[in-house]
C-alpha positions in Angstrom: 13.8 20.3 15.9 12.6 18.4 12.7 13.0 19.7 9.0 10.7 22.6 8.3 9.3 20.2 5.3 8.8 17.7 8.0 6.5 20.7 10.6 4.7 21.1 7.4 3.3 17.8 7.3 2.6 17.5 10.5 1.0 20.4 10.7 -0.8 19.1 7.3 -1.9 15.7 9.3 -3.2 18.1 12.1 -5.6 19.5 9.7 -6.5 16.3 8.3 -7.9 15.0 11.3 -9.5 18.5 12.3 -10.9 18.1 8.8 -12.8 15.0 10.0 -14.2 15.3 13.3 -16.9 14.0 14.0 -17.8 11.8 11.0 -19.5 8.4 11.9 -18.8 5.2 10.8 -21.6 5.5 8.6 -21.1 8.8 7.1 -17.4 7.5 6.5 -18.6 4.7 4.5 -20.4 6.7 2.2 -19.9 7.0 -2.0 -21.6 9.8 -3.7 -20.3 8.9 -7.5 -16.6 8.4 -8.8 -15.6 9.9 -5.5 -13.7 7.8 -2.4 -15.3 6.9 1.1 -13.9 9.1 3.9 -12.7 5.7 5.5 -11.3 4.8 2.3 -8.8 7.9 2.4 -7.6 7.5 5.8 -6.4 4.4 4.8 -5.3 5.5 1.1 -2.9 7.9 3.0 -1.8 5.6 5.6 -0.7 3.5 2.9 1.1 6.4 1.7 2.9 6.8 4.4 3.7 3.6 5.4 5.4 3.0 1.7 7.3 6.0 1.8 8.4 6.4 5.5 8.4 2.6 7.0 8.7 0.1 3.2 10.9 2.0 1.7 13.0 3.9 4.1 13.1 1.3 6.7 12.2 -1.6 4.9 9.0 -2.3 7.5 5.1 -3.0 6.4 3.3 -2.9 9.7 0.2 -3.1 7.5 0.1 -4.7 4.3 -3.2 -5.0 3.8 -3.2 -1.3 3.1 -1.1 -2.6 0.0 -4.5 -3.9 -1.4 -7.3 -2.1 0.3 -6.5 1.2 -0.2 -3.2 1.9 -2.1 -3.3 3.7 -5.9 -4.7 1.9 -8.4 -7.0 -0.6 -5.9 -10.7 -1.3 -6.6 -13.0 1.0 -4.3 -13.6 0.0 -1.2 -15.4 1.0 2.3 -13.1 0.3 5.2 -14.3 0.5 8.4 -13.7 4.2 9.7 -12.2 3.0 13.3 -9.9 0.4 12.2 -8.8 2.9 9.5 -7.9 5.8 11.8 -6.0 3.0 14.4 -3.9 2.0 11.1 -3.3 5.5 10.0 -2.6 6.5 13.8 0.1 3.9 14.1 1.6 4.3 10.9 1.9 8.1 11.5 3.5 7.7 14.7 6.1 4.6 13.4 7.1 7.4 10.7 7.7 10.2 12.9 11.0 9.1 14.0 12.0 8.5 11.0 10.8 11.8 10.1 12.8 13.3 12.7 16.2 12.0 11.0 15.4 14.3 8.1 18.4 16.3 7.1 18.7 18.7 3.6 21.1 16.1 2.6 19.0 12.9 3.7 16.1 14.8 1.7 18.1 15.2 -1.9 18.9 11.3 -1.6 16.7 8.7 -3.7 15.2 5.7 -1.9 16.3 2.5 -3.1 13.4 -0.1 -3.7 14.9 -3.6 -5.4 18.0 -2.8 -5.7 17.6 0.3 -7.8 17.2 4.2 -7.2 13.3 5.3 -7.7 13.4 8.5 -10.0 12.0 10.3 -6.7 14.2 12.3 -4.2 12.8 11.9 -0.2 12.5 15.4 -0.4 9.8 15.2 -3.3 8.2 12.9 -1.8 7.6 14.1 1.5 6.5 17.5 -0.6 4.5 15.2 -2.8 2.7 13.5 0.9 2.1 17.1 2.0 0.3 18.2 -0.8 -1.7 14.6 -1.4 -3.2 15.1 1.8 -4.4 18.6 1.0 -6.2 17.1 -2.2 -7.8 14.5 0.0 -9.0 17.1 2.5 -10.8 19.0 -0.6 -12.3 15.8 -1.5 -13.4 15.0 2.1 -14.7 18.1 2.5 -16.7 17.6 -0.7 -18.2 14.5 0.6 -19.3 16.5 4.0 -21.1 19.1 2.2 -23.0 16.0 0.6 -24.0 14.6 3.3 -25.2 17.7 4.8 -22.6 18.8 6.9 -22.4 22.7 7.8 -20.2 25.2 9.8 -17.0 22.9 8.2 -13.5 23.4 9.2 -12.1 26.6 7.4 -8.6 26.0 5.9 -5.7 26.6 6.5 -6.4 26.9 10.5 -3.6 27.9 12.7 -0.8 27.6 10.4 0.7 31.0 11.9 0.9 29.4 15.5 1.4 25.7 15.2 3.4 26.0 12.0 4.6 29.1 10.6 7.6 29.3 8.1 11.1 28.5 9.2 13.9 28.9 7.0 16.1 25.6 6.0 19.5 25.9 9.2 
C-alpha cells in the first residue's frame, strides 16, 4: 500500500485528467491573456514531476525538453496537446514506482542535487506537487469556461471512494 501522501496525488492526477476531458488540440492551444495553454500545463507538470520523482531522486530525464518548454520560469509556449499528455503519461508512470518506495522516513529526507541538500524535504515536495496541480486545475478550468465550456467537472469528485483519509501506519 503506498503512503497516504502518495493516494493523495494520485488521486489529485485522477482529477487532473477528469478535469480535461475532452479538450481538442485546438482548444488546448489556446491563450486568453497572462494565462497558460492547457497543453502548456500538462507539460508544466510533467516537468514537475519528472524533476522531483525521476532527476532528482533517480537521477533520470526521460524528457528534457520539458526542461525548456514548459518548466518555471520558460517563455510561453503551445505544445501540442497529444505529445503533451504521452510525456506526462510516461513520466507519471516512471514515478510511480518510485512513489511506491515512500516511507515517513524516506519523506523527512532532503534530495541531494550537485552534491548538496536542496532546502526542501521529499515530503514537502510531494505536498507541494499535490497542491500545484490543484492550482493548475483552477486555471484550466478558467480557460474552459472561456472557451465556452459548460456542465464542467465539479471538484473534488470521488475523493470518499477512490481516496479517503488514511492515517500515517
Amino acid at each position: 500500500m503506498p503512503h497516504p501522501l502518495v493516494a493523495q496525488l494520485r488521486f489529485t492526477r485522477s482529477e487532473f485528467v477528469r478535469a480535461l476531458r475532452d479538450v481538442t488540440d485546438e482548444e488546448a492551444l489556446r491563450h486568453f491573456g497572462p494565462m497558460n495553454s492547457i497543453s502548456w500545463i500538462i507539460g508544466h507538470l510533467a516537468w514537475q514531476e519528472q524533476r522531483y520523482w525521476l532527476t532528482r531522486a533517480q537521477g533520470q530525464t526521460p524528457f528534457p525538453e520539458l526542461n525548456t518548454l514548459t518548466a518555471n520560469g520558460a517563455p510561453a509556449s503551445t505544445p501540442p496537446l497529444d505529445d503533451m499528455w504521452r510525456i506526462w503519461r510516461a513520466v507519471t508512470e516512471a514515478s510511480d514506482a518510485y512513489l511506491d518506495t515512500l516511507t515517513t522516513e524516506l519523506l523527512l529526507t532532503t534530495p541531494v542535487v550537485d552534491g548538496r541538500a536542496i532546502p526542501f524535504t521529499y515530503g514537502s515536495l510531494l505536498l507541494r506537487t499535490t497542491y500545484h496541480y490543484w492550482y493548475h486545475m483552477g486555471e484550466s478550468q478558467a480557460i474552459r469556461q472561456l472557451l465556452g465550456h459548460t456542465n464542467l467537472p465539479e471538484f473534488v469528485g470521488d475523493i470518499d471512494g477512490q481516496a479517503p483519509y488514511v492515517p500515517e501506519s
